[in-house]
N, C-alpha and C positions, 0 to 999 in steps of 0.2 A: 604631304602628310599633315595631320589637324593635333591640335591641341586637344589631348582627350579624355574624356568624360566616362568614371568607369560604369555608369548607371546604364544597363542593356535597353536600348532601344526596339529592338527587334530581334526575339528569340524565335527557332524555329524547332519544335522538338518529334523527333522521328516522322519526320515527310517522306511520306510516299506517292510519287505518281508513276500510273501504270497504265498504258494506253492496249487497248484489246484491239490486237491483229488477226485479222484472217488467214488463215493457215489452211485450209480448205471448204467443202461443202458445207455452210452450218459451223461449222468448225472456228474457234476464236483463242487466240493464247497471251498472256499479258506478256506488252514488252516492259521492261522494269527501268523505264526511264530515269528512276531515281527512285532507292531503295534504299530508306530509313537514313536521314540526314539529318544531324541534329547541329545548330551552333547558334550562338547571340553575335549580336553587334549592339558596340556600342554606342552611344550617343557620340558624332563627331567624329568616329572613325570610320578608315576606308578595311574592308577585307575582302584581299583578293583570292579571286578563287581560278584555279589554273588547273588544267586538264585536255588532257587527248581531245579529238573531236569527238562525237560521239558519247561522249562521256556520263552527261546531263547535267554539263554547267546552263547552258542558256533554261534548260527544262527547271530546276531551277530558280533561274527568278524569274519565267514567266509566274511560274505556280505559286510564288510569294505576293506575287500582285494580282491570283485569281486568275488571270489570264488562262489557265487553267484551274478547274478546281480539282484540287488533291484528293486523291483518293484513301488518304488516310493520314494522320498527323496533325499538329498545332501549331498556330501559325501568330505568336502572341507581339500586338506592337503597343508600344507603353507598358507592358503589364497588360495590355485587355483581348484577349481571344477572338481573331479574326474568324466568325460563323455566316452572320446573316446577310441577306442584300444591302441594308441598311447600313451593318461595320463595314462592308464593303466600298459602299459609296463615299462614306466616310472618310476611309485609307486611303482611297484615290485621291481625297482632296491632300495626302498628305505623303503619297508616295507615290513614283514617276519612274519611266525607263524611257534610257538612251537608248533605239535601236541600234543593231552592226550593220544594216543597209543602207546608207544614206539616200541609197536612189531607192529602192523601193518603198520605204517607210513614209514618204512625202505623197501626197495626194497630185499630182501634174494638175492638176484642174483648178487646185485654189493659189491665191497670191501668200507670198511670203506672211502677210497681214492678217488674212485667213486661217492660216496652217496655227503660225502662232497663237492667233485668237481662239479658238478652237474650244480650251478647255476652260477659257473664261465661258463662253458662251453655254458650256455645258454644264458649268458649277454655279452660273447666276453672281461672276464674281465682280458686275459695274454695275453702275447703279448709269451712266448715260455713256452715251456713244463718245465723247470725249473721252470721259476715264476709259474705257474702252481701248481708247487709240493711243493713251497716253501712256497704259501700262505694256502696250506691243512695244512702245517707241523705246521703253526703257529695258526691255526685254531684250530688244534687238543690243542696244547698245552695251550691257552686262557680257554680249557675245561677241564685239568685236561687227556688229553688219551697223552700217550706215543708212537714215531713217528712208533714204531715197529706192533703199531695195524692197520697200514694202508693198511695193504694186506690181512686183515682178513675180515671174512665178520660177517653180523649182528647176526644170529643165537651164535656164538660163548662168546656174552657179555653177562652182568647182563643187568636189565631192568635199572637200576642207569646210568650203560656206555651207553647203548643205547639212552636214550634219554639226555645223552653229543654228544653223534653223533649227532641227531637231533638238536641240541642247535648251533653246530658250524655248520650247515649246514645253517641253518636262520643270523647265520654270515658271511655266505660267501659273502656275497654281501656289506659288509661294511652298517647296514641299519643303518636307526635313528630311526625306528617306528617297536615295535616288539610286534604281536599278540599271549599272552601264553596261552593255552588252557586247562585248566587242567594240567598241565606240571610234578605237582608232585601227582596227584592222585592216580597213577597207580602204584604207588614204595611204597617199606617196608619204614614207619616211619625214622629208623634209616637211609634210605638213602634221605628222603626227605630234612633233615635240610640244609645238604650238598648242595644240588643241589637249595633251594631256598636261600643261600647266596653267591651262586657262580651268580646269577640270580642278586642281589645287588652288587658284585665285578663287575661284566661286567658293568652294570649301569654307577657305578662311574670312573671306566677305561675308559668305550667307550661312555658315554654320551646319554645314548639308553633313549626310552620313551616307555613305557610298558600297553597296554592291558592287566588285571591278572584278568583271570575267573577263578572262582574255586569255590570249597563245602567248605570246610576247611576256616571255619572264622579266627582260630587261625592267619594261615597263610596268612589271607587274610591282616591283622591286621597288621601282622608284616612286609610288602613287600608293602603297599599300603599309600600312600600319601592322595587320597581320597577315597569312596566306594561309589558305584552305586546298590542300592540293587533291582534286576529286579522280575515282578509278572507276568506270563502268556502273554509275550510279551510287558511289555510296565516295564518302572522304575517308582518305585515308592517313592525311597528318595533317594538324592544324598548329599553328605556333608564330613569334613573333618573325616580321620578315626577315630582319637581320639571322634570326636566328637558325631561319630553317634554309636559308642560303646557305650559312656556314657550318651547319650540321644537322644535316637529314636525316632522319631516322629512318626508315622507309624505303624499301629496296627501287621502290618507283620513284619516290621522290629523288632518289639518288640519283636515279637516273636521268632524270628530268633535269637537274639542276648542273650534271658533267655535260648535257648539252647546249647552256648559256653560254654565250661566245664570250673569249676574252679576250680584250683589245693589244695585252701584252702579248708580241709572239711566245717571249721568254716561258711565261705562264700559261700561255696555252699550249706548248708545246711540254711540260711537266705535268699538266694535268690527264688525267685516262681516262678517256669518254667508255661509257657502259651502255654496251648497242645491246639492245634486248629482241629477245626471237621473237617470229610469231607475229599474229599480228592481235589485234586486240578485240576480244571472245562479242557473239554476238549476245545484245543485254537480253534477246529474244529466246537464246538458250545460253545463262549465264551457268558459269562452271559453279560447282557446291564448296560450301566455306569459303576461302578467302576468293575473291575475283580476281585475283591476280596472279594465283599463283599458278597458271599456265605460262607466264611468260619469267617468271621468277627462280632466279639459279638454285634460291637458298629454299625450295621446297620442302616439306614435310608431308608425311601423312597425316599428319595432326591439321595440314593446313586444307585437306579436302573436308575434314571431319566436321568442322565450325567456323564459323566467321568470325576473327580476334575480335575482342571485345577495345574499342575506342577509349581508349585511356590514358591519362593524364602520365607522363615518364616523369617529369621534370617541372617546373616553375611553368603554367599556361602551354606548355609543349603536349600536343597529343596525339597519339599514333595507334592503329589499328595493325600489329602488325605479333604472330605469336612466338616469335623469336626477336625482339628488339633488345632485350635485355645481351643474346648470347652474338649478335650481329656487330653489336657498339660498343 
């Protein structure tokens, strides 16, 4: 976690992306990928954002870096309104994603040299083939890879070096705003520790501000300043990490957080895991008002009626939820 800065770096206010599915002849219906998402980040911090699969965590922050473009909402960084090709090109030079594949994300074809150079080459950021070589070699090394794996290519590494590759590539451009995408899901355990505090050294060395999606609560916990826990396209509580570890407001997040493993038998064996029915609603035919409350004990009629309105409970704590007050 970073020393932090409370001036928003990147606001995002009611985003929606909606991808139209064919559903028969002629025939097309939105899926709601991600349906009215609003939250900042601040300069220097990490917020993690955690959810089912499915969900549109990854949809998300592709659509934060344009990778898709939204279908509707604001997408503000410094204070200035991500619109045109031009802010676009812009942002790029100033915000970056870690893919979650480390094998498909890598081109097989080009050398480590290549892969990395890449987004120098496309932003016009050396002025000679030395500087050039001189900013990969420093690249590589920010990541732990030695200057001799620069003529090799991707096939040749572990999935750990690999996506060090991918990591100093999202560096290349000197960013401030870095989108991770699952970054350590794909790797053995033993190499994930590695790579998620090398992910906290860059932090504190280069003063980055981190999107961190991921499954993995443990690690969401330990890398994350705040957490935004998402349900079937929209958030449903957002608050400091600490805090929504140890009191969840939110019948899903509750649930979510009785399933992080404790290393105390003592304590795991006093805690009651909340196994939820059902399985989780397609976002192609999302249920009416709240999305969750098909799988939700403490149902109401009120909760098919309207979607809770995302509201502030407490000190930066905010929960979407029409009974939190008679639940906690």
């Amino acid at each position: 976690m970073s020393e932090l800065n409370k001036t928003p770096l990147l606001e995002v206010r009611d985003l929606k992306e909606h991808f139209d599915i064919n559903v028969g002849f002629l025939k097309t219906r939105p899926l709601k990928a991600v349906d009215g998402v609003s939250f900042s980040i601040n300069r220097g911090e990490t917020l993690g954002l955690v959810g089912e699969s499915g969900c549109g965590k990854t949809t998300v922050g592709r659509t934060l870096l344009h990778l898709y473009k939204p279908t509707s909402g604001e997408i503000l960084y410094d204070g200035k309104e991500i619109k045109t090709k031009a802010d676009i090109l812009e942002f790029r030079k100033k915000a970056t994603m870690v893919f979650q594949d480390p094998y498909s994300s890598l081109n097989p074809r080009m050398t480590v040299a290549d892969i990395i150079g890449e987004p120098l080459d496309i932003h016009k950021l050396y002025e000679t083939k030395e500087e050039r070589r001189e900013r990969i070699l420093e690249l590589m090394d920010h990541v732990g890879l030695n200057s001799e794996h620069a003529s090799r290519y991707a096939h040749e590494f572990s999935g750990g070096q690999r996506q060090r590759i991918g990591i100093a590539r999202a560096l290349a451009v000197n960013p401030e705003f870095i989108v991770c995408d699952e970054p350590v899901s794909a790797l053995d355990v033993s190499i994930q520790a590695q790579v998620i505090n090398m992910f906290d050294d860059l932090q504190d060395k280069l003063g980055l501000t981190y999107l961190f999606i991921a499954h993995d609560l443990l690690i969401v916990r330990h890398i994350s300043d705040r957490i935004a826990v998402m349900y079937l396209g929209k958030i449903v509580e957002m608050a400091d990490a600490d805090e929504i570890y140890s009191h969840p407001l939110h019948p899903y997040s509750k649930a979510l957080m009785s399933a992080v493993p404790v290393p105390d038998p003592n304590t795991a064996r006093a805690n009651r895991r909340i196994a939820l029915e059902g399985d989780i609603p397609s976002p192609l035919n999302a249920p009416s008002g709240c999305p969750f409350r098909t799988r939700c004990p403490h149902a109401t009629e009120a909760c098919a009626e309207a979607m809770p309105e995302f509201k502030e409970v407490s000190s930066g704590h905010f929960v979407a939820c029409h009974r939190v007050g008679e639940l906690n």
